[in-house]
C-alpha positions in Angstrom: 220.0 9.3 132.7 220.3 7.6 129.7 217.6 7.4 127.0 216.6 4.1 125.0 214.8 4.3 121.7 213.1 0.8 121.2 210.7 0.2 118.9 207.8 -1.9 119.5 205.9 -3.6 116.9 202.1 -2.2 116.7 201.0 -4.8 118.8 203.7 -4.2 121.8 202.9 -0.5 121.3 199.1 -0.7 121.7 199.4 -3.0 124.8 202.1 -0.4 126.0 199.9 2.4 125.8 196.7 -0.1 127.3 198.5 -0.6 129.8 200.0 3.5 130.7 196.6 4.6 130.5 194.9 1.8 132.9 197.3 2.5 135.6 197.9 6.4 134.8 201.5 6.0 134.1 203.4 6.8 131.1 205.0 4.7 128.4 207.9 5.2 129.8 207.5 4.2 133.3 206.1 1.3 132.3 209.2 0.4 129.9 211.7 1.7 132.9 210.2 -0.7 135.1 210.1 -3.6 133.2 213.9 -3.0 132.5 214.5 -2.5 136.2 213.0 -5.5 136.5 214.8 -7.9 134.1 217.8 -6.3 135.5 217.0 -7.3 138.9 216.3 -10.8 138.3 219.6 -11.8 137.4 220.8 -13.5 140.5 224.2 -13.4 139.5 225.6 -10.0 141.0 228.9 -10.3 138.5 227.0 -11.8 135.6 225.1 -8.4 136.2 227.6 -6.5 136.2 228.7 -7.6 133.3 225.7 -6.7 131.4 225.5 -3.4 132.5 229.0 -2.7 131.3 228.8 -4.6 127.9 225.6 -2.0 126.6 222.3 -4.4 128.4 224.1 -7.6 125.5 221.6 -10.2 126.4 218.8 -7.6 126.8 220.0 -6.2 123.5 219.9 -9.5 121.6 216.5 -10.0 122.9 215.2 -7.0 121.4 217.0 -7.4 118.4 215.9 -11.1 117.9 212.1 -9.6 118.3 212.9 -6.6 116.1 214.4 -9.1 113.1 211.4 -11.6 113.7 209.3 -8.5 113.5 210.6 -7.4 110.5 210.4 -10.3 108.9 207.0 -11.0 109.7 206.1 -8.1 107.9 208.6 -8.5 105.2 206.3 -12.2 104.5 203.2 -9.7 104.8 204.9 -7.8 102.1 205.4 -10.8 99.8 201.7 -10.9 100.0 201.0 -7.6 99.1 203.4 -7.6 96.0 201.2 -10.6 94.7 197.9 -8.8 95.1 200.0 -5.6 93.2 201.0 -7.9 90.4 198.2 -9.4 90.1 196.3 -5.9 90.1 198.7 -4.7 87.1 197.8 -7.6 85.4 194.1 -6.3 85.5 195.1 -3.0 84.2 197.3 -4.0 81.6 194.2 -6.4 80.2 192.1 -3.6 80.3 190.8 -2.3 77.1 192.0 1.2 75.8 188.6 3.3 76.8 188.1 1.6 80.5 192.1 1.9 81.3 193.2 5.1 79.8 190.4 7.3 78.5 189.5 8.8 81.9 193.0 9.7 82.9 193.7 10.9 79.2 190.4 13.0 79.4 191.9 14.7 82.7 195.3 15.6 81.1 193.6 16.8 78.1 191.1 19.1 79.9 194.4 20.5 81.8 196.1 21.1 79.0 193.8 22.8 77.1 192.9 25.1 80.0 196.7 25.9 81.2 197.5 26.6 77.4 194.5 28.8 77.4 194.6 30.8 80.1 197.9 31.0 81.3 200.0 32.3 78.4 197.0 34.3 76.7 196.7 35.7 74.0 197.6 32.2 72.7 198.7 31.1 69.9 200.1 34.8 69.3 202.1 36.4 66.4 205.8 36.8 67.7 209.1 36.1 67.1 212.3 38.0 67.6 212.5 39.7 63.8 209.7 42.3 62.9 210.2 41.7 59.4 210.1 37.2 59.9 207.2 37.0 62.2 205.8 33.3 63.5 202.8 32.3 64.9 203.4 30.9 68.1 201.0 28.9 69.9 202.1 27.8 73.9 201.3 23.9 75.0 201.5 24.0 79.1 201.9 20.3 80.2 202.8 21.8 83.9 203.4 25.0 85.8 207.3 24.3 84.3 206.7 22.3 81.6 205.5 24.2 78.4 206.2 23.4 74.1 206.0 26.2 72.0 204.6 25.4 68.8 206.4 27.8 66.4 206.0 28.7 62.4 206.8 31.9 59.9 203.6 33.6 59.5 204.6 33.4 56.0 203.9 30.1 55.9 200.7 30.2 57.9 199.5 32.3 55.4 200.9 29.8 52.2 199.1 26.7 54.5 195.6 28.8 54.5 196.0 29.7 51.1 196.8 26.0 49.9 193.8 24.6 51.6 191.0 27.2 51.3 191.7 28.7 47.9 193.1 32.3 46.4 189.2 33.9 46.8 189.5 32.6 50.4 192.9 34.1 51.1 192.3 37.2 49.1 189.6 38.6 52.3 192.8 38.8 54.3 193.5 42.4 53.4 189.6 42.9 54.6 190.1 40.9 57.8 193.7 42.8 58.6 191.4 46.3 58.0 189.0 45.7 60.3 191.8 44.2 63.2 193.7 47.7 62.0 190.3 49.9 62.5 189.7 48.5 66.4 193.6 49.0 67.2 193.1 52.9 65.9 189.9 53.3 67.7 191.2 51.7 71.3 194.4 54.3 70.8 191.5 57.0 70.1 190.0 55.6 73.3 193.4 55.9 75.3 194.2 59.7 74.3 190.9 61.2 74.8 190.6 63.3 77.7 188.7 61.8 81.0 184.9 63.0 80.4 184.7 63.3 84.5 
């Protein structure tokens, strides 16, 4: 037995499977039958013959006429839909800023700000690979594997802060490190005291 794969165009397939389930027979019965039958109808028992030895030719090129007129039936279809595409583009490209990009921009942003967030917490951190040249690191997460890491010498962090709110403003640093100092000693006090239970 030897097994065809033919496709039909929606159409053909529909009336196909109309017609299997109105007389109970499959697809394929149907399809074997109408084969058997176009075989049979050549008179000619050489001319048959023939065809059966040279892989079903004229049946062949009669499918493959009706696949290629098929195909470009829905190739013209396609033309169609490329116009509407266009012309859709040409919408969005004369939409204005807020209507076009705003909403998509206010998704990303949201995203960002959440993945950066949560993800890579604490962030922005104080890191870097020398104790003694720390750098304030702050994560960015565009994507699961898409991050930017925003890096610069807490040195300077403090000279920036000190620049733009003033020496009495930098000055309650030494306060602000004191009390960040005090809840680190009392959490260790926390950790080494004995279970109460």
């Amino acid at each position: 037995m030897t097994i065809f794969n033919v496709r039909l165009s929606r159409e053909d397939e529909a009336e196909l499977a109309a017609a299997a389930k109105k007389s109970g027979r499959s697809k394929s019965e149907i399809a074997r039958d109408a084969i058997s039958a176009h075989l049979k109808s050549m008179a000619d028992d050489e001319r048959r013959w023939e065809t059966l030895h040279d892989d079903w030719s004229d049946y062949g090129s009669a499918v493959q006429d009706a696949y290629e007129a098929l195909v470009g039936h829905q190739v013209a279809k396609l033309d169609a839909v490329r116009k509407a595409f266009e012309t859709r583009l040409v919408e969005i490209g004369n939409m204005d800023w807020a209507q076009a990009i705003e909403p998509v921009y206010e998704i990303f942003r949201r995203k960002v700000i959440e993945k950066s967030g949560v993800a890579y917490a604490p962030n922005p951190y104080i890191g870097g690979r020398d104790p003694k040249d720390p750098e304030m690191i702050a994560v960015i997460g565009f994507a699961a594997d898409d991050t930017h890491d925003l890096a610069i010498p807490l040195e300077q962090v403090f000279y920036n802060y000190c620049d733009s709110a003033g020496l009495e403003a930098f000055n309650e640093i030494p306060a602000v490190f004191a009390r960040a100092r005090a809840r680190l000693e009392a959490d260790d006090e926390k950790r080494e005291q004995p279970d109460a239970n």
